[in-house]
Structures are given as C-alpha cells and as structure tokens.
C-alpha positions as CSV (number, residue, x, y, z in Angstrom):
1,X,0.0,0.0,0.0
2,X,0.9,3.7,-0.4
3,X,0.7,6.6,2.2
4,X,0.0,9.5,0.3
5,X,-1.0,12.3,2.4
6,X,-0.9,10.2,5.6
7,X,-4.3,9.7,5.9
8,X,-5.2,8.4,3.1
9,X,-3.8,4.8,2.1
10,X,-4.5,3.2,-1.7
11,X,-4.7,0.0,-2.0
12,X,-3.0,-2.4,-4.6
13,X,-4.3,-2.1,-8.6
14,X,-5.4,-5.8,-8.7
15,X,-6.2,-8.3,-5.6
16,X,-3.3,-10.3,-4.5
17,X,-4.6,-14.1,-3.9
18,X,-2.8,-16.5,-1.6
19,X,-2.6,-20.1,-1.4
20,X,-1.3,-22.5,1.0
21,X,2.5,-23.3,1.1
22,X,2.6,-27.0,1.5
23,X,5.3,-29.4,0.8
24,X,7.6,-26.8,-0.2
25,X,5.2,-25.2,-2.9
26,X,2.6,-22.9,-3.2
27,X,-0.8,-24.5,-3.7
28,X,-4.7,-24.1,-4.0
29,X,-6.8,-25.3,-1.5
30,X,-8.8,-28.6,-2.0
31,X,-12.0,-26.6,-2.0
32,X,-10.9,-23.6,-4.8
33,X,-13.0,-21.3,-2.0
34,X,-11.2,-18.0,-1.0
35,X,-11.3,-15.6,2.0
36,X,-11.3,-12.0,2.0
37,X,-8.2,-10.6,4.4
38,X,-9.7,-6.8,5.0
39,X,-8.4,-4.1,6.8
40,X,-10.3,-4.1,10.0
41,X,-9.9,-0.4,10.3
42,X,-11.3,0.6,6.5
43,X,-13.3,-2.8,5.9
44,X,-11.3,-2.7,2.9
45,X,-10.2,-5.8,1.2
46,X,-7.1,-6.7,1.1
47,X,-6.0,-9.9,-0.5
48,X,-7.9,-13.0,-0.7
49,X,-6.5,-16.4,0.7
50,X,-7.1,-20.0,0.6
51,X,-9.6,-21.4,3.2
52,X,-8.1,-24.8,3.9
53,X,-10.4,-28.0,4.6
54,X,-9.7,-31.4,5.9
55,X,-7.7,-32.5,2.9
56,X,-5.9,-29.6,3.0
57,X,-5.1,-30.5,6.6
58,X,-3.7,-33.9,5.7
59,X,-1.6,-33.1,3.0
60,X,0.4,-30.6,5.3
61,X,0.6,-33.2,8.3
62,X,1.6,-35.5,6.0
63,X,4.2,-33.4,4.4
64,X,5.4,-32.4,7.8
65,X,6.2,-36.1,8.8
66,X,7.4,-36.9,6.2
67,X,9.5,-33.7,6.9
68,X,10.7,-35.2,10.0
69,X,10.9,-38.9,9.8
C-alpha cells in the first residue's frame, strides 16, 4: 500500500490471492473457496486467501512427517 497524504492509504491495482505453502510449494486449497483478508480499520479488502479444509489439513501433516521422519 501507499501513504500518500498520511491519511489516506491506496490499496494495490489488482487483488493479490494466496494459497497455502505446502510441501515446499505454493498451492490451492482442496476446496478452490477464498477468503477476504480486510483491513479491520477501513473494511477494505485486502488480498484473498485460501480457506483450507480437511484434505488440506492432511496433506500438510503428512508433508510435515514426512519432513521429520
């Protein structure tokens, strides 16, 4: 974001999206469903991230043994 005036903040051009990092890579969730990070001050939506379900879950558990065995 930029400060212009210091009031005032813009936000980014185009909404960043976010997925879950997983195995050592960047991934969708399971589910393709998204959440809206907002700016609790402005309401203002920030980014949008993967919401993670069950299988989402088990992949990273399993990646994080796996990780440690």
């Amino acid at each position: 974001m930029i400060v212009s005036d210091g009031k005032s903040m813009k936000g980014p051009a185009t909404l960043e999206s976010y997925g879950h990092f997983i195995d050592g890579e960047w991934a969708a969730g399971s589910s393709n469903e998204t959440i809206e990070l907002r700016n609790p001050a402005t309401g203002a939506v920030l980014a949008k991230i993967a919401s993670g379900n069950s299988d989402d879950v088990s992949r990273a558990v399993n990646s994080a043994q796996r990780a440690f065995a």
